[in-house]
N, C-alpha and C positions, 0 to 999 in steps of 0.2 A: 504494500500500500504506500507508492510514492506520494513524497508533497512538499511543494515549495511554498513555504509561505511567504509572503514579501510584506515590506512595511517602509514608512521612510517617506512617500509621497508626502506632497503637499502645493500649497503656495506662496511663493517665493519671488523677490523684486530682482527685474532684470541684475547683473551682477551678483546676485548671489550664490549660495552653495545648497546643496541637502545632500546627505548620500538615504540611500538606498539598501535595506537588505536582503536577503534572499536566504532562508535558513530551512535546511533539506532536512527530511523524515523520511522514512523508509529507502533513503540510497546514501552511499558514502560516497562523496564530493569527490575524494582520490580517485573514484573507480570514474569518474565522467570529465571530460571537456564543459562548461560553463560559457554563458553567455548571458547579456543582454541584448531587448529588443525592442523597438519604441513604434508605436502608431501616431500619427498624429490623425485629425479629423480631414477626412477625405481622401485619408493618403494610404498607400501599403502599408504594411510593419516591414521594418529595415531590422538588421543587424546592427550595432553601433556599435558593440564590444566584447569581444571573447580572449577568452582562456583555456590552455590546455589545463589538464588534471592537474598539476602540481601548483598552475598559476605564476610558473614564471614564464611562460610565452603568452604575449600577448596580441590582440589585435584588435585597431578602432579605424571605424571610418572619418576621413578625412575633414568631416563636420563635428568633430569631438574630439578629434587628437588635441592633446597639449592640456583638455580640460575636461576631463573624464579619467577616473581611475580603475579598473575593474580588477579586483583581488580576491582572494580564497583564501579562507582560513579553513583545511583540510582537518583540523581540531577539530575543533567547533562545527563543521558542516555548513557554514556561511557561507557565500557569496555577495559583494559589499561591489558599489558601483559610487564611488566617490565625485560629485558632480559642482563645478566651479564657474565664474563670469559665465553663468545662466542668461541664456538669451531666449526674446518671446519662442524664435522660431523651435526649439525644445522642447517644447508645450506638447504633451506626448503622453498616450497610458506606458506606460514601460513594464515590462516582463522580464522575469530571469528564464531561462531554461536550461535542461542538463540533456546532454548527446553522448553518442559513443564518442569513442578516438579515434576511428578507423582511419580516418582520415583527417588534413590540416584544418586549425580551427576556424580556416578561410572561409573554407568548404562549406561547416555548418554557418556563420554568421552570414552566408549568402544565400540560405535557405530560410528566411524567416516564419513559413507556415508551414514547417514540418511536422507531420502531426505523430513522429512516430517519437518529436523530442515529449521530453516531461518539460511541463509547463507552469507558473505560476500564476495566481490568479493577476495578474496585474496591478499595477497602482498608479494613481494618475498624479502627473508632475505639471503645475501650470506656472507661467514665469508669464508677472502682471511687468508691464512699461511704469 
């Protein structure tokens, strides 16, 4: 019985920070590659940032490099999305998810409606002007 729970949204003034967490139940974090995934209104769900199992390889798209953190604590079960100079366009439900490893964590962060990842319920992040 997998589950992500996630927590941490909210609303927040352009330039601000929140992080994000993502705390697994019925799977060990080591055993999966990690990501985050963001919708905004009208738009696909993107990938913005993943990790393999250990969390020291990482990957973000080119719209959150430099201000986005995405980390694992393999302890704890966590997945933690550290998020900074928040801008409206951000404004987003965000999800964690967990994937195999078969392949680079490219792979999955460019698949964002996999439905064979485990999923969390999402939480929504709005960044007011």
């Amino acid at each position: 019985q997998v589950q992500l729970a996630q927590s941490g949204g909210g609303l927040v003034q352009a330039g601000g920070s929140l992080i994000l967490s993502c705390t697994a139940s019925g799977l060990r974090t080591k055993d999966y590659a990690m990501g985050w995934f963001r919708q905004s209104a009208g738009k696909e769900r993107e990938g913005i940032a993943c990790t393999n199992w250990s969390g020291r390889v990482t990957h973000y798209v080119d719209s959150v490099k430099g201000r986005f953190t995405i980390s694992k604590d393999n302890d704890k079960n966590t997945l933690t999305l550290q998020m900074t100079s928040l801008q409206p366009e951000d404004t987003a439900m965000y999800y964690c998810a967990a994937f195999d490893t078969t392949y680079a964590i490219t792979y999955y962060c460019a698949r964002p409606v996999d439905d064979s990842y485990h999923w969390g319920q999402g939480t929504q992040v709005t960044v007011s002007t």
